[in-house]
N, C-alpha and C positions, 0 to 999 in steps of 0.2 A: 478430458477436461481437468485441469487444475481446482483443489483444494486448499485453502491457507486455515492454518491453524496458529490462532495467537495463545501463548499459553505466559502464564507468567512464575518465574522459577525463583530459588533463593538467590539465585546468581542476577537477576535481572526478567528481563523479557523476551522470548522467544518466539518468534512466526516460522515455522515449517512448512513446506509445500510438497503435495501431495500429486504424483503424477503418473500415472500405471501401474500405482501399486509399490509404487516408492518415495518414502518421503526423505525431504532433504530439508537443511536449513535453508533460509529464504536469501538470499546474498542482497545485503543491505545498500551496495551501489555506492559506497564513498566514494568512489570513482569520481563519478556524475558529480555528489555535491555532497559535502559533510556538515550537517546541521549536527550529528547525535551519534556515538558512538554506540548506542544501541536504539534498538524500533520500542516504540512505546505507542500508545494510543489511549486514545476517553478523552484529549483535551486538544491543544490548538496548539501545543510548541513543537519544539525539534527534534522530540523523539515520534512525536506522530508525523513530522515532515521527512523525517527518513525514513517510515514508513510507508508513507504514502509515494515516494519515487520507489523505491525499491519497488512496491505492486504495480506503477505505473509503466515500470519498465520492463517488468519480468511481463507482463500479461502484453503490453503493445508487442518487445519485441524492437521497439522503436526509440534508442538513448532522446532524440532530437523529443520528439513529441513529449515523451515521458516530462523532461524538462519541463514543458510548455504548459503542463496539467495537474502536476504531483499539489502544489498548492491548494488549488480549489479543491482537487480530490482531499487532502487534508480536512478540509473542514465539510466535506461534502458529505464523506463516507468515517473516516478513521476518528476523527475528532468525537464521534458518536457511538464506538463500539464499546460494548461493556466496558466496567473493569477487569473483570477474572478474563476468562476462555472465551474464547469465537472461533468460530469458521466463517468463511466467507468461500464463496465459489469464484473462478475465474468469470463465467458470467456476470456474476456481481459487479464485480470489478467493471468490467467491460461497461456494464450499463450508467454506472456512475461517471465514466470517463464520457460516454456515445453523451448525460445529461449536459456535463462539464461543456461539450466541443458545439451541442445545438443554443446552450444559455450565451457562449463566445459569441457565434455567426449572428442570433438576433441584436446583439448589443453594439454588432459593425454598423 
């Protein structure tokens, strides 16, 4: 299972992810979409928006869906995380996304 570690540095902010016993920086996904040239979180803008794709995509796994969810995960999960340091588990993660996809289905 995955580990995310948000830590914040003199250079900016940093999320590492943690997986057998190796951690790695968290690969922010400009790719997909560039809100923020760096991941930020505690609030509702675009460094918590590149945030929140970046965990939506490394934990699905899934570019398409990730798209489809990073938003509400934003303000679900990331928009609320301290200010200093956090962990979050890839469960975490997961479960905020499994709230995000059952609060979509009732709203069809």
């Amino acid at each position: 299972m995955k580990v995310y570690y948000g830590r914040r540095t003199e250079h900016g902010c940093a999320v590492d992810v943690e997986e057998d016993g190796e951690r790695t920086l968290l690969d922010l996904r400009k790719d997909l979409r560039l809100h923020s040239s760096e991941a930020n979180w505690g609030y509702g803008g675009s460094g918590p928006a590149q945030l929140a794709l970046a965990l939506a995509a490394d934990v699905l796994g899934d570019d398409r869906k990730a798209l489809e969810v990073y938003q509400r995960l934003k303000f679900k999960l990331i928009g609320g995380l301290p200010d200093e340091d956090w962990i979050l588990t890839e469960q975490q993660v997961r479960m905020a996304i499994d709230g995000i996809e059952q609060e979509r289905v009732r709203t069809r």
